[in-house]
N, CA, C and O atoms as a DFTB+ gen file, in Angstrom:
460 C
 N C O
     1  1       0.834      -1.199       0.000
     2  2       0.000       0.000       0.000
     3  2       0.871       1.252       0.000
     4  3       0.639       2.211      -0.736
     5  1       1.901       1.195       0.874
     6  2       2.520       2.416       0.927
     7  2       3.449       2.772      -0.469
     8  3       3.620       3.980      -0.636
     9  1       3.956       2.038      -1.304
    10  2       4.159       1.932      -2.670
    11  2       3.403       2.169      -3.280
    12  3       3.941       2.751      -4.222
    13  1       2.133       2.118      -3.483
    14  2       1.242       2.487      -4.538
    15  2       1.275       3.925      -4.902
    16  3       1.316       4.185      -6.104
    17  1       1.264       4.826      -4.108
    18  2       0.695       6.298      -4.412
    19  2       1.595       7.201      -2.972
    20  3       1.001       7.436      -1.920
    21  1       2.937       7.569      -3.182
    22  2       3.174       8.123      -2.064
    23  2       3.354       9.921      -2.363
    24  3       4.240      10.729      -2.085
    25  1       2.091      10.012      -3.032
    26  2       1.753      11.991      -3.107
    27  2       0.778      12.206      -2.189
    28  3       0.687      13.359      -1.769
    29  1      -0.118      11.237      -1.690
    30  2      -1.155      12.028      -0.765
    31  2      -0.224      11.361       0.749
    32  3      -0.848      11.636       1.775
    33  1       0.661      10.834       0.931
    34  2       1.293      10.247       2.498
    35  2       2.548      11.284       2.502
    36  3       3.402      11.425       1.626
    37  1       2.447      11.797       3.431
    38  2       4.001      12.561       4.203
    39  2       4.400      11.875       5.033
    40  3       3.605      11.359       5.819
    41  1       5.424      11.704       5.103
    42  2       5.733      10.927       6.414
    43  2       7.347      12.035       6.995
    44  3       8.520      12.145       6.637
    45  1       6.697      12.470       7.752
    46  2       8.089      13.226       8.463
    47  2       8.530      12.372       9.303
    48  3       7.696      12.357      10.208
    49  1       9.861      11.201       9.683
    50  2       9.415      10.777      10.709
    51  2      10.485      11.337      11.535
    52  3      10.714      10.739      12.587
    53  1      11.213      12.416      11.245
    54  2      12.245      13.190      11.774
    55  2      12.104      14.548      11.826
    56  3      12.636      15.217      10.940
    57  1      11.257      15.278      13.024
    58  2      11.769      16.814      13.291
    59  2      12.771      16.927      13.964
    60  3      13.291      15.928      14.460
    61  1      13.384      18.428      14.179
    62  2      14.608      18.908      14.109
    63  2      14.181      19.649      15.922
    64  3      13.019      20.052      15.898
    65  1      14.641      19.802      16.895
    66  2      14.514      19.956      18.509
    67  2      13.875      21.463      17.784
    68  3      12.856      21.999      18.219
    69  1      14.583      21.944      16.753
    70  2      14.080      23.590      17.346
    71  2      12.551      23.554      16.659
    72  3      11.654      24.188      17.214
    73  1      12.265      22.760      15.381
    74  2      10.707      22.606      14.672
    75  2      10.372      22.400      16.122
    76  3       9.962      23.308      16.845
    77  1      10.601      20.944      16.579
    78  2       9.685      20.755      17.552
    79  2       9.404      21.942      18.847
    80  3       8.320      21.982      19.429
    81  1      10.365      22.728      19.129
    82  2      10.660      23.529      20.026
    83  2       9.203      24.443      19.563
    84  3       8.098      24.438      20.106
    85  1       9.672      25.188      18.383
    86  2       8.837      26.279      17.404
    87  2       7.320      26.033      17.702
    88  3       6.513      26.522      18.493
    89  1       7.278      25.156      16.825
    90  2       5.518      24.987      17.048
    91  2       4.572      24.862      17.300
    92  3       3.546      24.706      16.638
    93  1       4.906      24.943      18.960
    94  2       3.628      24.711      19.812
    95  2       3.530      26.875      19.871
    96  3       2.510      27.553      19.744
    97  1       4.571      27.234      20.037
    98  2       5.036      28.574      20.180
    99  2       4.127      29.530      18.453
   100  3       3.579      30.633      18.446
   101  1       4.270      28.768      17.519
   102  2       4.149      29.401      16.322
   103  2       2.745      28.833      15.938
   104  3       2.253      29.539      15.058
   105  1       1.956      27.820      16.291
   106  2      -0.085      27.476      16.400
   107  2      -0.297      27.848      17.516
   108  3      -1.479      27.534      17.657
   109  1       0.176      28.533      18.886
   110  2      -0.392      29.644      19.817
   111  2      -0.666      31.014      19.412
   112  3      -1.691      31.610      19.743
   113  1       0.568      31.671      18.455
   114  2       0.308      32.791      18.006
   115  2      -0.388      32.694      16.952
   116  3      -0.757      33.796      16.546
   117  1      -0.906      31.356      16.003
   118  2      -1.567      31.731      15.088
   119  2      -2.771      31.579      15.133
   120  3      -3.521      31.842      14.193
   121  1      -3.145      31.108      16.287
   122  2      -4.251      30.647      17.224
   123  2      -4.904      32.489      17.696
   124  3      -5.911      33.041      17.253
   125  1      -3.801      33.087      18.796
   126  2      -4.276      34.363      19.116
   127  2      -4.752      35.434      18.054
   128  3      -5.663      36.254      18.174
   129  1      -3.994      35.240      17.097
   130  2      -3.793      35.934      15.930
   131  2      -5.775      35.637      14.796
   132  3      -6.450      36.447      14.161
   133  1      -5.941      34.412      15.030
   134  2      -7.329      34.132      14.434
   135  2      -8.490      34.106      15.498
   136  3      -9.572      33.561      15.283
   137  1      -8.220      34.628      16.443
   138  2      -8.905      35.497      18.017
   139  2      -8.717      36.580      17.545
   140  3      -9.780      37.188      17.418
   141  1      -7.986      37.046      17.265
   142  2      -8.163      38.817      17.180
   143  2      -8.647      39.222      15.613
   144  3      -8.834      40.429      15.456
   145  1      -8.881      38.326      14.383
   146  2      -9.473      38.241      13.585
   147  2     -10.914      38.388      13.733
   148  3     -11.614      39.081      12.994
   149  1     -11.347      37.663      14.781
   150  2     -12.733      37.008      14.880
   151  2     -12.909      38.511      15.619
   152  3     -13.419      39.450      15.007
   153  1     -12.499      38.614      16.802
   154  2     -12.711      40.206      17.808
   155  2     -13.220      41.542      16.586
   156  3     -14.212      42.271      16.589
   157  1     -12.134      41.448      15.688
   158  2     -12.378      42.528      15.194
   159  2     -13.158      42.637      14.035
   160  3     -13.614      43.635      13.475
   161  1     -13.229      41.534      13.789
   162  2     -14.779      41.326      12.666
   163  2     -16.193      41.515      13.352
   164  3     -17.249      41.841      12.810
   165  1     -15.908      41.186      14.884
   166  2     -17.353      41.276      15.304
   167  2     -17.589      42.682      15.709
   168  3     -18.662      43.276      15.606
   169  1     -16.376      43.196      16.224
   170  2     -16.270      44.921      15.983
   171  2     -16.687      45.457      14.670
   172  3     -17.703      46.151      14.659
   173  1     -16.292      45.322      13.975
   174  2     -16.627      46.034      12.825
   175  2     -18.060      45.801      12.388
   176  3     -18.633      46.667      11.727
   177  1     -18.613      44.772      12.695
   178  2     -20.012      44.724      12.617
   179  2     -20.764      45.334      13.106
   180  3     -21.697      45.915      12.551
   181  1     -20.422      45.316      14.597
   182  2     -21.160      46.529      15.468
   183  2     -21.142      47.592      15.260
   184  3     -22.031      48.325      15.695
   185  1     -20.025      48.095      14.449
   186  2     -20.032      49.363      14.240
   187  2     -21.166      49.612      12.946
   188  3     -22.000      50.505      12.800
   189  1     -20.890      48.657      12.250
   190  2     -21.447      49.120      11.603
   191  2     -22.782      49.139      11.568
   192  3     -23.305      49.811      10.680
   193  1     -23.495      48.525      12.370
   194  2     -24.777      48.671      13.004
   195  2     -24.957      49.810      13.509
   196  3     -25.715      50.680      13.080
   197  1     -23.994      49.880      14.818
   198  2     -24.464      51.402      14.913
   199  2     -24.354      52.229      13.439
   200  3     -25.367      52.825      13.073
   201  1     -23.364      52.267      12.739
   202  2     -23.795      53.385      12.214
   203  2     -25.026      53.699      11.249
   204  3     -25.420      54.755      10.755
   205  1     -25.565      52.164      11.152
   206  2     -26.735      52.338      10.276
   207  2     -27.597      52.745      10.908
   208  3     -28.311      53.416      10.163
   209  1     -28.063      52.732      12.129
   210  2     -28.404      53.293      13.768
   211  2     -28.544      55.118      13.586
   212  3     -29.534      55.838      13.457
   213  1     -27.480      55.336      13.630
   214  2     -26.921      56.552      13.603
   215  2     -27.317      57.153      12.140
   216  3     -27.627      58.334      11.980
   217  1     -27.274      56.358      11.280
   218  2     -27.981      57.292       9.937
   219  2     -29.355      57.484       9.926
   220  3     -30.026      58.367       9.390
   221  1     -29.767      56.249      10.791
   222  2     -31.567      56.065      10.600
   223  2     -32.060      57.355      11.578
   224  3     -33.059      58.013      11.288
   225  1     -31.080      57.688      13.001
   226  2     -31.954      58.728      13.435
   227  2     -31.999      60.203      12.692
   228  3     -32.961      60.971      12.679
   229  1     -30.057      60.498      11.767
   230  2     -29.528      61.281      11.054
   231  2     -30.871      61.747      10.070
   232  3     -31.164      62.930       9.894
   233  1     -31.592      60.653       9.496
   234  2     -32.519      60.697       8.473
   235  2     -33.492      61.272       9.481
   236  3     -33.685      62.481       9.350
   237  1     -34.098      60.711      10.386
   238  2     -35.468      61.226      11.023
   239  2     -35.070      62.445      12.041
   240  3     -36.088      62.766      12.653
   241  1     -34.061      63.155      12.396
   242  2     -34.006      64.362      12.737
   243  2     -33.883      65.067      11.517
   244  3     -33.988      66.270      11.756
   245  1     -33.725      64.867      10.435
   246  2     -33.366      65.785       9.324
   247  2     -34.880      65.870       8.801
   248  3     -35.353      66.950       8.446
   249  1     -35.748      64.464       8.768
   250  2     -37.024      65.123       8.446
   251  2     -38.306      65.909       9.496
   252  3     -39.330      66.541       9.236
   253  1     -37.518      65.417      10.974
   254  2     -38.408      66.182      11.808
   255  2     -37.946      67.905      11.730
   256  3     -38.885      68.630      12.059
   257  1     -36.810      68.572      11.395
   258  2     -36.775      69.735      10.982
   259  2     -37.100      70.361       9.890
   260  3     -37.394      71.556       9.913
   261  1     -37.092      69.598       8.714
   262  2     -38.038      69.756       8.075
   263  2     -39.772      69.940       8.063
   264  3     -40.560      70.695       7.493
   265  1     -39.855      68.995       8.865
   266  2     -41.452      68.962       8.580
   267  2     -41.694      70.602       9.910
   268  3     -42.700      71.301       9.795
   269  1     -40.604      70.920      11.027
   270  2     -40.762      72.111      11.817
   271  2     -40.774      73.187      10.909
   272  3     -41.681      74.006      11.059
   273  1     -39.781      73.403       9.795
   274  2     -39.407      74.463       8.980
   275  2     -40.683      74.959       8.216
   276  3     -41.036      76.093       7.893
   277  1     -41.160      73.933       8.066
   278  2     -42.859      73.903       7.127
   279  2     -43.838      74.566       8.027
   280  3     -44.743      75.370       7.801
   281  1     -43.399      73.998       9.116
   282  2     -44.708      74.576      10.487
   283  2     -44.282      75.686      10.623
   284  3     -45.197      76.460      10.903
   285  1     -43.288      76.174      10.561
   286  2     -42.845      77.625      10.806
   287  2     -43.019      79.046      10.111
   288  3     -43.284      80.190      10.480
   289  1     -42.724      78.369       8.876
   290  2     -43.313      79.053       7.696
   291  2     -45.278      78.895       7.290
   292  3     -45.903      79.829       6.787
   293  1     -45.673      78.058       7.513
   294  2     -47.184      78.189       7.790
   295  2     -47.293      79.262       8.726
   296  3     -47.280      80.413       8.291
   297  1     -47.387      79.070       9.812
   298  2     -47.060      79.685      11.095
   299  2     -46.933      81.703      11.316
   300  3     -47.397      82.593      12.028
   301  1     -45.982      81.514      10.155
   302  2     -45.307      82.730       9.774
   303  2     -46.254      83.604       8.756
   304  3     -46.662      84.742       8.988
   305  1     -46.488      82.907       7.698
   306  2     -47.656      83.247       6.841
   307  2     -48.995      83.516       7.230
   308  3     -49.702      84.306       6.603
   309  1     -49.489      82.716       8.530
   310  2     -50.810      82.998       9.226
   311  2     -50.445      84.452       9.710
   312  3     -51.050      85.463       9.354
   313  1     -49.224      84.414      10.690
   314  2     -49.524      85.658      11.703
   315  2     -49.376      87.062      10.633
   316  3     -49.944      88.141      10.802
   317  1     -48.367      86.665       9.413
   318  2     -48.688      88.104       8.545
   319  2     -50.068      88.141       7.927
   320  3     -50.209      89.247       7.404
   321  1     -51.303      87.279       7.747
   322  2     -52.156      87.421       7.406
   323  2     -53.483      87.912       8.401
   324  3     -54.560      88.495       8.278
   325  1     -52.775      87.366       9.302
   326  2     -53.691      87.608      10.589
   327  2     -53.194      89.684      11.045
   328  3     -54.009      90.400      11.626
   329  1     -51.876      90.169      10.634
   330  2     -51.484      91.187      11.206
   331  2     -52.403      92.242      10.328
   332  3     -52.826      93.264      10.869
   333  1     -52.743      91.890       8.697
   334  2     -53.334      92.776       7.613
   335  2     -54.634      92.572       7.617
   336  3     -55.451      93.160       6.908
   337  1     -54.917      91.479       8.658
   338  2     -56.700      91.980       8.899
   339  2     -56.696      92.807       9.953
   340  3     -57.720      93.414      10.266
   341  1     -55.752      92.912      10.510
   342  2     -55.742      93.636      12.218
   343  2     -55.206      95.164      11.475
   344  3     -55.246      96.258      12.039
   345  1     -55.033      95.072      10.986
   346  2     -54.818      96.680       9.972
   347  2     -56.002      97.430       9.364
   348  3     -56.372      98.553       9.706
   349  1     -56.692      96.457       8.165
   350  2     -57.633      96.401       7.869
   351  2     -58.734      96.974       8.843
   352  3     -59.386      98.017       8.785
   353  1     -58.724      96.105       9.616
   354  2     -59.981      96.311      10.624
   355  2     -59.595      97.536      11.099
   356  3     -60.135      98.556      10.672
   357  1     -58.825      97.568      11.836
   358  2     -58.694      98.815      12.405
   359  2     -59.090     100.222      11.658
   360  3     -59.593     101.152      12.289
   361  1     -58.836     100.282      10.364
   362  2     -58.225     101.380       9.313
   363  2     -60.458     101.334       9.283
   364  3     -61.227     102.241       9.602
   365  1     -60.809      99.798       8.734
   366  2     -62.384     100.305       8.721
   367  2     -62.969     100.805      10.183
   368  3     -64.073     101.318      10.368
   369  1     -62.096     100.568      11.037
   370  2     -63.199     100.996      12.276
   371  2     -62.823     102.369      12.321
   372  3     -63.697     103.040      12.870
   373  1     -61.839     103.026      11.942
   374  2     -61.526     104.658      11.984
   375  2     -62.369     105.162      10.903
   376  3     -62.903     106.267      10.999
   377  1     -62.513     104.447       9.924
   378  2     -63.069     105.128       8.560
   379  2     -64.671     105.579       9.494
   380  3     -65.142     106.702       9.670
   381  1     -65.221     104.186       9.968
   382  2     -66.670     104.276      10.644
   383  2     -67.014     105.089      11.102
   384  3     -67.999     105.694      10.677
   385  1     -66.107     105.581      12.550
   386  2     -65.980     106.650      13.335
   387  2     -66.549     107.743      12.362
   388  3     -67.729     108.030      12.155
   389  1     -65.262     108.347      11.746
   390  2     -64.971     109.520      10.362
   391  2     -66.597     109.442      10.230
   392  3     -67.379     110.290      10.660
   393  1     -66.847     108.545       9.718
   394  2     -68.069     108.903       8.950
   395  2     -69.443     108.647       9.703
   396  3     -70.488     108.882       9.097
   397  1     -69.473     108.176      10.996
   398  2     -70.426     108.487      11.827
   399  2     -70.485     109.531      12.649
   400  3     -71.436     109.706      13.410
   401  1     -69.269     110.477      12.553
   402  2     -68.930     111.637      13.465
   403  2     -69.567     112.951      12.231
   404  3     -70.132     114.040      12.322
   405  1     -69.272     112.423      11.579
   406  2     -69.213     113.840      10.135
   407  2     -70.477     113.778       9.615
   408  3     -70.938     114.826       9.161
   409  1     -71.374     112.430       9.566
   410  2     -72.558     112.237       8.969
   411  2     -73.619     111.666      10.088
   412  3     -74.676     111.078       9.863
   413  1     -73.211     111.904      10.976
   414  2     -74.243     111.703      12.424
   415  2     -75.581     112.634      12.494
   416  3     -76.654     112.147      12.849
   417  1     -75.488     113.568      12.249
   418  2     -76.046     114.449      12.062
   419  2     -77.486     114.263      10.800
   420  3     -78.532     114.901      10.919
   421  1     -77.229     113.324       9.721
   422  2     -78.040     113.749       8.931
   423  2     -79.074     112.715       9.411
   424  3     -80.220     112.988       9.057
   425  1     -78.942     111.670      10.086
   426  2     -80.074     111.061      11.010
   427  2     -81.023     111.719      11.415
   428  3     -82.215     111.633      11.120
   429  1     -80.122     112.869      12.594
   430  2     -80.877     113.351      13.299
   431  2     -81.596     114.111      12.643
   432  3     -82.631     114.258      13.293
   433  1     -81.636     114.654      11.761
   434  2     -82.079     115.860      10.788
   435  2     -83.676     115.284      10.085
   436  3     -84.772     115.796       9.856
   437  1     -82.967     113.781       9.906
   438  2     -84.418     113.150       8.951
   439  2     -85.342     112.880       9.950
   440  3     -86.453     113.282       9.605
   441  1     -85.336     112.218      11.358
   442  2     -85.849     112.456      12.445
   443  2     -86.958     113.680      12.795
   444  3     -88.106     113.681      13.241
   445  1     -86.092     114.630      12.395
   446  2     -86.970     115.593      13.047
   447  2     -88.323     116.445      11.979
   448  3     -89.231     117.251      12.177
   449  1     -87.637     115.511      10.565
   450  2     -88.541     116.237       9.515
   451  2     -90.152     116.010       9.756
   452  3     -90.545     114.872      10.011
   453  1     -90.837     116.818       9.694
   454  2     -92.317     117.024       9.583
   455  2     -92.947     115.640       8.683
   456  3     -92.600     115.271       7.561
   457  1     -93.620     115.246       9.277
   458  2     -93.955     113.808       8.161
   459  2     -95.239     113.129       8.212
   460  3     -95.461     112.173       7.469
């Protein structure tokens, strides 16, 4: 059997004190080394959660000032519409006066006519 095919059999049957020394030393660090692979992949995930986190509120404070900016400007547009009836009004209640002070008189006048 061992004649038939010796490309898939290795047979080391001789390491050298310092291999053997090495490699418990050199699959510890490559051991820690695929620990701190794994650490920082699961970091980077989190992050990046948060930051999809962090865009989703980015998005909904950007449209809650928006949708304020709209209220503001409504808001803004009422009270100047509301200020030119308060003008308005006023300007007709002086006109009223004017012309119930100046033409008050012709009431009284038809009042008193013979009839």
């Amino acid at each position: 059997d061992d004649h038939a095919c010796k490309f898939f059999k290795w047979l080391d049957t001789n390491t050298c004190t310092c291999g053997a020394a090495t490699t418990p030393i050199v699959l510890a660090k490559f051991r820690r080394l695929e620990h701190n692979v794994e650490v920082a992949n699961e970091e980077l995930k989190q992050a990046r959660a948060m930051g999809e986190v962090a865009l989703e509120w980015e998005q909904a404070a950007k449209r809650r000032a928006e949708r304020a900016k709209v209220v503001h400007k409504i808001s803004e547009e009422k009270a100047e519409k509301f200020k030119i009836a308060l003008v308005i009004s006023w300007v007709m209640f002086g006109v009223l006066i004017i012309l119930s002070t100046r033409f008050g008189g012709v009431r009284s006048r038809q009042r008193c006519l013979p009839g």
